[in-house]
C-alpha positions, 0 to 999 in steps of 0.5 A: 495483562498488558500488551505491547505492538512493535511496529515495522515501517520504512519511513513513516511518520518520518518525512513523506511517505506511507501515509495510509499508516496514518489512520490505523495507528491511533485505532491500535494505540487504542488496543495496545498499552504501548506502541512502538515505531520503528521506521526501517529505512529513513533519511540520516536527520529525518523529520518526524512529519506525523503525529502520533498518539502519547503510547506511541514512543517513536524510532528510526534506522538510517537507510544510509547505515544499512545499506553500507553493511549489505555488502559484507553482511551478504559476502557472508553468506557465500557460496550462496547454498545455505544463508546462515540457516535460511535456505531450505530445498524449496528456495534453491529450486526457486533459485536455481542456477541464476546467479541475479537470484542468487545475489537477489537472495543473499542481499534480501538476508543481509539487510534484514538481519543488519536491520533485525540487529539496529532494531534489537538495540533499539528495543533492549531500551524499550523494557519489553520484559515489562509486558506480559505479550509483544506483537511484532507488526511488520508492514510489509510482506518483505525483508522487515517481516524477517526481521520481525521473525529474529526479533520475537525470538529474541523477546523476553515476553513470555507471549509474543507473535509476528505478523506481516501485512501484504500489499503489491510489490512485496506480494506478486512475484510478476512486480519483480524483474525475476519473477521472484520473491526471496524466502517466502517459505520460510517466513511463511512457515515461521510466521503467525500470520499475513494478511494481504490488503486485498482478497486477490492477493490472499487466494494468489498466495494460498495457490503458490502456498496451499500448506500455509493457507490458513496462515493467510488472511485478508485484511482490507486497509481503510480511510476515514470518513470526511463526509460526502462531497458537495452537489454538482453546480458546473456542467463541466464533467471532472475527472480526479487522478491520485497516484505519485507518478511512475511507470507502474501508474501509466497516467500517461494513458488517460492524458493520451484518452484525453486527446480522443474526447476533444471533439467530444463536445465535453467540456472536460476538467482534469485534476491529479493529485500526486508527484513523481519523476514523471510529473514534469513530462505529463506537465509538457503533454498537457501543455502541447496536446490538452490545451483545450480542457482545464488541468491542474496537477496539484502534485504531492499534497498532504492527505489532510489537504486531498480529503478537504478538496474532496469534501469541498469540490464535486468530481464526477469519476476517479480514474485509476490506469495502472497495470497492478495493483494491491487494493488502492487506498486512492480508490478507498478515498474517492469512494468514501465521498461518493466518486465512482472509479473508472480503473483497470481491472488488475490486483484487488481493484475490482473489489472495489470498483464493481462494474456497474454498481460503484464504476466501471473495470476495463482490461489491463492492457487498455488503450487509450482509445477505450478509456476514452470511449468509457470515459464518454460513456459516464459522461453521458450516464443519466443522472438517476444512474449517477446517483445510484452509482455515487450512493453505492460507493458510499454504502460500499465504504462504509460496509467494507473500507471504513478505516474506525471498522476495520483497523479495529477489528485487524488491531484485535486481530494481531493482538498477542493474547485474545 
């Protein structure tokens, strides 16, 4: 029987952006005969940056076009009590009387059924009708997973299926500013499955949704396998950051760690891989206040160009700070080469760095003085230990996070018919 992927995405392979899709898409165009992109929210005249493999036929909605509609598709649902359908009883509680969370609400439907509409006409060209089994792929736990929904209502196969994964923000009510997330009991409801990238994330939703707990599943990401770094051959003591520069990352807070070590006798090196708004200020940090240690900010790179400097430079530690997450897939890298992590104890992350055994964990709400004081601990680790932690990582990666292994298995996983 032939089976077909729909596939969900904001940007990718458009432009920069969600570039742990990368890996998975060539092992599910292996397990499908047909795979269909389809990226939500792109520039007008966006450029196809990735490649992808010859079943895999690519797609894009305009962010610009969408987002014109929103206001009278959201004006229709006015006086904001049953949303066309979507509303039941649980969702006005979690409502309630705030007018935010109800314009949040009507917004959350009226983009996805504009974009379950640009999709839908999209996809009437894609002969659908041709396969005898359809999975609708949503990647994010989030407005296109509603739109996944109408989509395979509307498909002409005669087995279809939508699933969703689900990462930080689409996930945890606590990264929204209303402590909350629209129509989770319906798309759980209605779903066939999602999949949180970590088990943090599956226990934290089957808690709020015990009724749909054997909806949710974990389903780690991965990355590929470049090999282990190279040995050690400087005394100097290397640090590696990778994360794009927002308020959520808090990569101030190991500049400001860095600032308590300069007495420390160490000679320190420090790289970060990664751009944002906030890139140009950490710049200015590190000018006035860590002259007296190497930094280098590398700022937005390919992937391809992270995993060559990896293979090809020897850091000691990755250090991770942010104040949540889902599982990161920097962390996922840094360990396929054997770099042990430093990171906040936050999310999934400590399903990766195992204190002791792969890294170190630190509280969430961390200062800069404790980072620094565990960032002099491995510092002075003895070198059996180092190894021990290095080796580890690696086995640790290869158990769980190896992306052949587990995008495989989750492309099995999802497949219409088994």
């Amino acid at each position: 029987m032939k089976n077909c992927l729909v596939l969900l995405t904001k940007i990718y392979p458009f432009d920069k952006g969600e570039e742990f899709i990368e890996n998975e898409v060539p092992l599910l165009a292996k397990a499908y005969d047909k795979v269909i992109i389809l990226a939500t929210s792109t520039a007008d005249k966006p450029v196809q940056t990735r490649k992808t493999p010859e079943n895999v036929s690519v797609h894009h909605i305009c962010a610009s076009k969408i987002k014109k509609g929103i206001p009278f598709a959201a004006a229709g649902h006015f006086p904001f009590t049953n949303y066309k359908g979507y509303c039941g009883a649980d969702e006005r509680e979690a409502v309630g009387h705030s007018l935010k969370k109800k314009l949040f609400l009507a917004y959350f439907v009226a983009k996805s059924e504009l974009v379950y509409e640009e999709a839908e006409k999209i996809l009437a060209g894609c002969e659908l009708a041709r396969y005898d089994g359809v999975t609708y792929y949503s990647y994010w736990f989030y407005d296109v997973a509603l739109a996944a929904l109408k989509l395979r209502k509307t498909c002409p196969a005669a087995t279809k299926r939508a699933v969703s994964r689900a990462h930080g923000y689409d996930l945890y009510f606590f990264r929204n500013s209303m402590n909350y997330l629209p129509m989770r009991s319906y798309i759980l409801k209605n779903i066939d499955g999602v999949y949180p990238c970590s088990e943090h994330g599956s226990e934290y939703l089957r808690k709020l949704y015990p009724s749909y707990r054997d909806k949710i599943q974990t389903a780690y990401l991965g990355t590929g396998d470049y090999g282990l770094s190279p040995e050690k051959k400087e005394d100097e003591f290397h640090i590696v950051s990778c994360c794009h520069i927002v308020p959520i990352k808090r990569v101030e807070l190991l500049a400001q760690a860095f600032t308590k070590l300069k007495d420390s006798g160490l000679k320190l090196k420090w790289t970060h891989f990664g751009g944002g708004d906030g890139l140009d200020s950490l710049k200015s940090y590190a000018d006035q206040f860590l002259s007296f240690m190497d930094c280098r900010f590398a700022g937005g790179i390919k992937n391809a160009d992270l995993m060559e400097y990896y293979k090809t430079n020897y850091a000691d530690f990755f250090i991770n700070t942010s104040s949540s997450e889902g599982l990161p897939v920097s962390i996922m890298e840094a360990c396929s080469f054997g770099i042990p992590g430093i990171a906040t104890d936050v999310g999934g992350t400590g399903e990766i760095i195992r204190d002791g055994e792969t890294g170190f964990l630190l509280r969430a709400d961390l200062t800069p003085e404790e980072l620094a004081e565990k960032i002099l601990f491995a510092a002075k680790l003895p070198e059996e230990k180092n190894r021990e932690l290095r080796q580890n990582c690696r086995s640790l990666w290869e158990k769980e996070f190896c992306a052949e292994q587990n995008f495989a298995n989750f492309a099995e996983e999802i497949k219409p018919f088994k």
